[in-house]
C-alpha positions, 0 to 999 in steps of 0.5 A: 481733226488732228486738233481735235485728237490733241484735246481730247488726250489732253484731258484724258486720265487713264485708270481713272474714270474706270473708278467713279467711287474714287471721283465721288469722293475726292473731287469734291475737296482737295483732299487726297485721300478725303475723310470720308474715303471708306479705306480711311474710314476702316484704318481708324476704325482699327487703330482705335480697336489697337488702342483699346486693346493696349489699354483694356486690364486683362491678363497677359496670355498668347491668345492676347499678344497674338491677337494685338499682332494681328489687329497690328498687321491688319492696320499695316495692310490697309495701309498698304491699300491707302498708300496704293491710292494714286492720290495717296502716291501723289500727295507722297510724292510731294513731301519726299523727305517726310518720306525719307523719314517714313521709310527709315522708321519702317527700316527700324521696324523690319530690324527690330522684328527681324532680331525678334523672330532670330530671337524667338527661335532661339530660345524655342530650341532651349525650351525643347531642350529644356523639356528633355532635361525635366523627362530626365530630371536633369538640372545641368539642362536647366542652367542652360536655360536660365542662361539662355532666358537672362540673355534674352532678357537683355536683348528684349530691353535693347528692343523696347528702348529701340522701339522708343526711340521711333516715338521720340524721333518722330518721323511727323512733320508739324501740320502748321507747315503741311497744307490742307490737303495733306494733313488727314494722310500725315496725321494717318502715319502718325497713328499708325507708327503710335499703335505700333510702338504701342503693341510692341513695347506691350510684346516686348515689355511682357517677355521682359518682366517674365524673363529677369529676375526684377520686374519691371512695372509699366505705365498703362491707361486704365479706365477708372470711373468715367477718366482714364488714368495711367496705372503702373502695373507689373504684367507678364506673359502668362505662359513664360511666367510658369516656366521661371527657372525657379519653378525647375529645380531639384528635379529629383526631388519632385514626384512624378506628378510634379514633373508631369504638371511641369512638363504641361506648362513647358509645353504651353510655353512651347506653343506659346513661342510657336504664336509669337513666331508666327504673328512676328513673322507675318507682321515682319512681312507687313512691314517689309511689304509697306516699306516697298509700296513707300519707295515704289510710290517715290520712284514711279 
């Protein structure tokens, strides 16, 4: 008897058998997760919709950015599902230093959306003050914007070179040297950090070319025909493009119909702010959240 109870814990997988989904899909091959997974199946789906929306020529507004924000934290929290998988932990776990190198490309990721939303902040209390100034008619308060504006333009450059510089040092390992089993989940992260240096240089290249004085043309991937080519384009946000400092001065002199049209398009860039900063933070949180199933995967 005492034999019997030997081999039978032996043979015992806790948690696993509750779950015969997850047994008819990946017991078949030794993939871990496998292809035909239904999370696997959803996360391409959404890097490849991410893809399309970087690529597709329309115009630059809040409603777009934010909407490339938010197809961006759903990529990252299905993700987070995937990473949850105990075959997902289990084929981590054996590529430790891949993971090393995962987790200090999401560091780079919290750092660089945490300065954003400090960033973002910001330049809302200028703008606020700078609808003050407008009401009355106030070009001293302009200066501070414009000052306020240059500089953010300097940190935004700083920003997309740093998210650049998570595509050159990739994290990847060369799937010559990964088994099998593990190259579907290796070629999933690398995805998922493409699409994200791609909607954020799209962000932060947009704010950019509407805060300097210079523009600065980028290349994108336009269909033409039946081939897709790279277009350089100059493309700003809509929104930040009718509040150049230009647009502000000599005050006095405008009517006051001019001061109320200017006052409008102060404020859709107030609430264009309000979007950025609400789908920054929430995509910050996604990556932070990532990051912390990362590490708990290597420490359990």
């Amino acid at each position: 008897m005492v034999g019997a109870r030997v081999f039978i814990r032996s043979l015992s997988f806790p948690n696993r058998l509750s779950k015969p989904p997850l047994i008819t899909h990946h017991f078949r091959s030794v993939s871990l997760p496998c292809r035909s997974h239904p999370l696997i199946v959803q996360l391409r789906h959404e890097i490849n919709d991410l893809k399309t929306w970087v690529s597709m020529p329309q115009d630059m507004t809040s409603v777009w950015i934010s909407d490339g924000l938010k197809r961006l934290r759903d990529v990252n929290e299905s993700l987070g599902y995937i990473i949850q998988l105990p075959q997902t932990q289990e084929s981590l776990r054996n590529h430790r230093k891949w993971v090393d190198k995962l987790l200090d490309d999401f560091l780079r990721f919290i750092d660089v959306y945490g300065i954003f939303q400090n960033m973002v902040l910001g330049f809302k209390v200028e703008v606020l003050a700078a609808q003050v100034a407008v009401r009355k008619r106030d070009d001293s308060g302009i200066e501070s914007y414009d000052k306020t504006r240059k500089k953010m333009a300097k940190q935004v450059a700083k920003l997309v070179a740093r998210v650049r510089s998570t595509a050159h040092d990739s994290s990847v390992p060369r799937l010559s040297s990964v088994p099998v089993s593990d190259k579907e989940l290796v070629c999933l992260f690398s995805d998922v950090s493409e699409v994200t240096v791609l909607v954020s240089v799209a962000l932060f290249r947009g704010i950019l070319t509407s805060l300097s004085p210079k523009k600065f043309p980028c290349m994108e991937l336009r269909r033409i025909g039946k081939k897709t080519k790279k277009v350089e384009v100059e493309r700003g946000i809509e929104e930040f493009e009718k509040c150049r400092v230009k647009n502000l001065w000599d005050l006095r002199k405008k009517e006051d119909d001019e001061i109320k049209m200017v006052l409008g398009k102060m404020q859709e860039l107030e609430w264009c702010i309000g979007d950025l900063e609400a789908g920054g933070e929430r995509l910050f949180r996604s990556f932070i959240n990532t990051r912390v199933l990362l590490l708990n995967t290597l420490i359990q």
